[in-house]
C-alpha positions in Angstrom: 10.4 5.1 -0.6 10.5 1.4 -1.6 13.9 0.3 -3.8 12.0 -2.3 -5.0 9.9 -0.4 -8.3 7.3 -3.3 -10.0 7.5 -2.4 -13.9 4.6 -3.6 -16.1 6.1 -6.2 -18.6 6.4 -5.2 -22.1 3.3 -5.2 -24.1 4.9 -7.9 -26.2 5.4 -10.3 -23.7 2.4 -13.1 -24.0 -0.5 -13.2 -21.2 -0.9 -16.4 -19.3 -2.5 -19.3 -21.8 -5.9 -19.7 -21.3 -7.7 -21.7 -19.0 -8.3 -25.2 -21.6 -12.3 -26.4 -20.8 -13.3 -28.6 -18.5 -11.2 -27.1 -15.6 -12.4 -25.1 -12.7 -11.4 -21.3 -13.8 -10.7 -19.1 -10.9 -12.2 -15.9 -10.2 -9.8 -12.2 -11.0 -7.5 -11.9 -8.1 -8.1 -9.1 -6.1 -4.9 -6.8 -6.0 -3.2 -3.9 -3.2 -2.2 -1.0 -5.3 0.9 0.9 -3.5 0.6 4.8 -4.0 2.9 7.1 -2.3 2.8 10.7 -2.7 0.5 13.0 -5.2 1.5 16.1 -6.4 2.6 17.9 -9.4 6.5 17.6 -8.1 8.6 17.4 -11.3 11.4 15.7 -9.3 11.0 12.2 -8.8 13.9 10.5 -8.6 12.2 7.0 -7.0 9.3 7.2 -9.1 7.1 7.6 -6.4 4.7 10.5 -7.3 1.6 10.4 -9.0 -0.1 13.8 -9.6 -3.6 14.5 -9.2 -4.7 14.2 -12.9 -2.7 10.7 -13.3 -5.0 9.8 -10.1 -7.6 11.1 -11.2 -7.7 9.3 -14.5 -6.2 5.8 -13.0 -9.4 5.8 -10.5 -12.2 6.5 -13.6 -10.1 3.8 -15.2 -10.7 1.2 -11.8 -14.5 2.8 -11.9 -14.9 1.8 -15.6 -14.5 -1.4 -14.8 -16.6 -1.8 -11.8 -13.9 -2.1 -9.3 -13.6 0.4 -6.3 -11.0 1.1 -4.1 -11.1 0.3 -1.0 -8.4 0.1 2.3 -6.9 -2.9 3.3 -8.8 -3.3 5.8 -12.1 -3.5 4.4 -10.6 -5.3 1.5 -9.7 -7.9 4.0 -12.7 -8.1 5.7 -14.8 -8.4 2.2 -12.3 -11.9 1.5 -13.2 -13.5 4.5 -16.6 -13.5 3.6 -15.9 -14.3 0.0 -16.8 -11.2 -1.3 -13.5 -9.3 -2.6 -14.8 -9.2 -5.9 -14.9 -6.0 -7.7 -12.1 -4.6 -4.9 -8.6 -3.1 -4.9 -6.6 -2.0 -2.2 -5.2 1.3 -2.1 -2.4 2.1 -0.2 -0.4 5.0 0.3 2.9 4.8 2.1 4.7 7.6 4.4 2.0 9.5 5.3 2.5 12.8 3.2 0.9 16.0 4.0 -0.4 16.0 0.7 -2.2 12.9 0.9 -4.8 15.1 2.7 -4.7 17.7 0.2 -4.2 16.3 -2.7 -5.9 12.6 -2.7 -8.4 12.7 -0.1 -10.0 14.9 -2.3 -9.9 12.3 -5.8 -10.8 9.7 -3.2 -13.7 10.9 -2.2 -14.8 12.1 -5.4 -14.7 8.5 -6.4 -16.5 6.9 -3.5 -13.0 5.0 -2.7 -11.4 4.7 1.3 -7.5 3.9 1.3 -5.1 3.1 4.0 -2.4 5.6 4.8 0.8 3.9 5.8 2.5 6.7 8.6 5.8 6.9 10.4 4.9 7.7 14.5 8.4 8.5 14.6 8.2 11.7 11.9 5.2 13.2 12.3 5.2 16.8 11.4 8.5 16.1 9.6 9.9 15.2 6.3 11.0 12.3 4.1 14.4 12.5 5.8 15.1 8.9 4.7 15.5 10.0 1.0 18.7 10.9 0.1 18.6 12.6 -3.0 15.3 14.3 -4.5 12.5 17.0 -3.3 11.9 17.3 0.9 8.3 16.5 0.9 6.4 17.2 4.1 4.4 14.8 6.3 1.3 14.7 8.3 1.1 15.9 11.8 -1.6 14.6 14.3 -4.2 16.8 13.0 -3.4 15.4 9.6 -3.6 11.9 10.8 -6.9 11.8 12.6 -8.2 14.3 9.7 -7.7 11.2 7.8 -8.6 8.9 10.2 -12.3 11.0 10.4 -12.6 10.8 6.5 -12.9 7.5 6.4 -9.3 6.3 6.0 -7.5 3.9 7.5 -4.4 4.6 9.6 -1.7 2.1 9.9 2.4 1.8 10.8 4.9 2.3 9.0 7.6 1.9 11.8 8.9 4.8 13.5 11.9 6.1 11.1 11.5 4.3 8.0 14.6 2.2 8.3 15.3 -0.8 7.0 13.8 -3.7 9.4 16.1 -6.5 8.6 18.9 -4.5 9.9 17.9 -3.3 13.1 18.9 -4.8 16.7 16.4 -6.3 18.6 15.2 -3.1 20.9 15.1 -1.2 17.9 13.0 -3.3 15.8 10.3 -3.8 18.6 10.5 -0.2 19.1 9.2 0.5 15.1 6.6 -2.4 15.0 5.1 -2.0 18.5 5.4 1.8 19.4 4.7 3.3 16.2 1.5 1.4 16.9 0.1 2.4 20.0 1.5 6.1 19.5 -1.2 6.1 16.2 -3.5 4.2 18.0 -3.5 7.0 20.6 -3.6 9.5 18.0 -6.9 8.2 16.1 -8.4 6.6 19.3 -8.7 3.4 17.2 -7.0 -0.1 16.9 -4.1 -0.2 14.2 -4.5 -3.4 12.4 -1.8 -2.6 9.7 1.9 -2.5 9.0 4.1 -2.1 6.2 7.6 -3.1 5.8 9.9 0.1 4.8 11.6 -0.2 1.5 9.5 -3.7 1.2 12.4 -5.3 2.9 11.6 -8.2 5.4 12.8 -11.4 6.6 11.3 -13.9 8.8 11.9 -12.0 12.2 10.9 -8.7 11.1 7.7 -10.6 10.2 7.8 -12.2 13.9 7.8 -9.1 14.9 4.9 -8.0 13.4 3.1 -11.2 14.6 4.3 -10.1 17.9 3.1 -6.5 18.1 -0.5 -8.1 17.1 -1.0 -6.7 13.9 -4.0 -8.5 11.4 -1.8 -7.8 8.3 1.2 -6.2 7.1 1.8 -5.4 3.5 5.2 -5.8 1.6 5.8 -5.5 -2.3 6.9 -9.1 -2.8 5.5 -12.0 -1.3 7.3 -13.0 2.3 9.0 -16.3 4.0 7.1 -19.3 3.7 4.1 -19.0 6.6 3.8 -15.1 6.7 0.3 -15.4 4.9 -1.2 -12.0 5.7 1.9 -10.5 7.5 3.2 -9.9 3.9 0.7 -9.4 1.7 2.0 -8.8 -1.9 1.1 -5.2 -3.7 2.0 -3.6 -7.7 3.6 -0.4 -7.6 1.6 1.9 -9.2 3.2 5.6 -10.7 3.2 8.0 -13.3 3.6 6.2 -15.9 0.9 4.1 -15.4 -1.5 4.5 -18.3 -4.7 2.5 -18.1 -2.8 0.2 -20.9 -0.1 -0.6 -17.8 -2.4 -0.8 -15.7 -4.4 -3.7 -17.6 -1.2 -5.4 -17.9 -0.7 -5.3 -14.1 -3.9 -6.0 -13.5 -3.6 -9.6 -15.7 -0.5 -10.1 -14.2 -0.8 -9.5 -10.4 -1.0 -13.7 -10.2 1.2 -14.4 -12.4 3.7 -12.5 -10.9 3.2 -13.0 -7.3 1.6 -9.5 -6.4 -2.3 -10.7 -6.2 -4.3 -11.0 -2.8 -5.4 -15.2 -3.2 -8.5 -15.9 -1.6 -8.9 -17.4 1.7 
């Protein structure tokens, strides 16, 4: 659950001028979308589901336009070689069970990977941290590598999901560096990724990270000044995300701070 919910601006608000001649245009930003859980859940207090048809129809609206989704990691690894163009990063944050049942399947439908944001510290658990709205289950460490062997990418997302910026210092090593080996000896891979619970971060929750060794980290808004890839920007993407919001966020994601820049 993130308290920090990126609305698409009004249709009437006016799109950046246009680039006048003569000066060097820069390519479309590539973009991290943040998904959380997908189901046909009614209750959504923190605007945080997506269900399968909404998924369904905002992927054939990325495929329409030649994008494909791909996980941070790869998405990553495509912009150091200049070659993020015509890729958007999927995300999906706290690991739900139904992530497996539910959007694995649209995923691969599509041809897209994704990276799956889990909490070590509540596997085979719920979304304790929420306190009002539907208990929603989350993957155990069958789900996780079951992921991990479709093609997804595991990453942290902190032990508990608390809020970084106020933990003591054992307790804030203990989410960024545990929670990664514990998935890391759960998928029998290296975890390059973290994201900050709620989107909350300051600089030493983003010294920790640095720390720990991650490659990246992903936040909603962009971080301190120097955090670079330890808090990379991402657009909040839910139900009500029609492909005319999505346009709009897609136009916007420089504009407003929330695009991937290029290296």
């Amino acid at each position: 659950m993130v308290a920090d919910i990126t609305a698409a601006p009004p249709a009437a608000e006016p799109l950046p001028a246009p680039v006048p001649q003569g000066r060097p245009k820069r390519p479309p930003a590539a973009w991290v979308a943040m998904y959380h859980s997908v189901s046909n859940c009614p209750d959504d207090p923190y605007d945080i589901t997506v269900t399968p048809g909404r998924l369904e129809r905002q992927f054939a609206w990325l495929a329409a336009r030649g994008l494909r989704g791909v996980s941070v990691r790869e998405l990553l690894a495509a912009r150091a070689h200049g070659q993020e163009r015509g890729l958007v990063g999927l995300t999906f944050d706290d690991g739900y069970t139904d992530f497996v049942t539910t959007a694995l399947p649209v995923l691969h439908r599509w041809g897209f990977t994704a990276t799956v944001f889990v909490l070590a510290g509540l596997l085979d658990g719920e979304n304790s941290w929420e306190l009002i709205g539907p208990r929603k289950a989350l993957l155990d460490a069958d789900g996780v590598r079951f992921a991990a062997d479709a093609g997804m990418e595991i990453a942290s997302h902190g032990l508990h999901h608390i809020d970084l910026t106020g933990a003591h210092d054992e307790e804030l090593d203990a989410e960024v560096t545990d929670s990664r080996h514990q998935l890391a000896r759960i998928t029998g891979d290296d975890v390059e990724g973290f994201c900050y619970p709620y989107g909350h971060l300051d600089e030493r929750a983003v010294d920790a990270v640095r720390r720990a060794g991650y490659r990246y980290a992903c936040a909603i808004k962009p971080g301190p000044a120097g955090s670079g890839d330890l808090a990379l920007p991402r657009i909040h993407i839910g139900e009500a995300d029609t492909s005319m919001r999505l346009e709009l966020k897609r136009r916007l994601a420089r504009v407003c701070g929330r695009a991937l820049e290029a290296v």
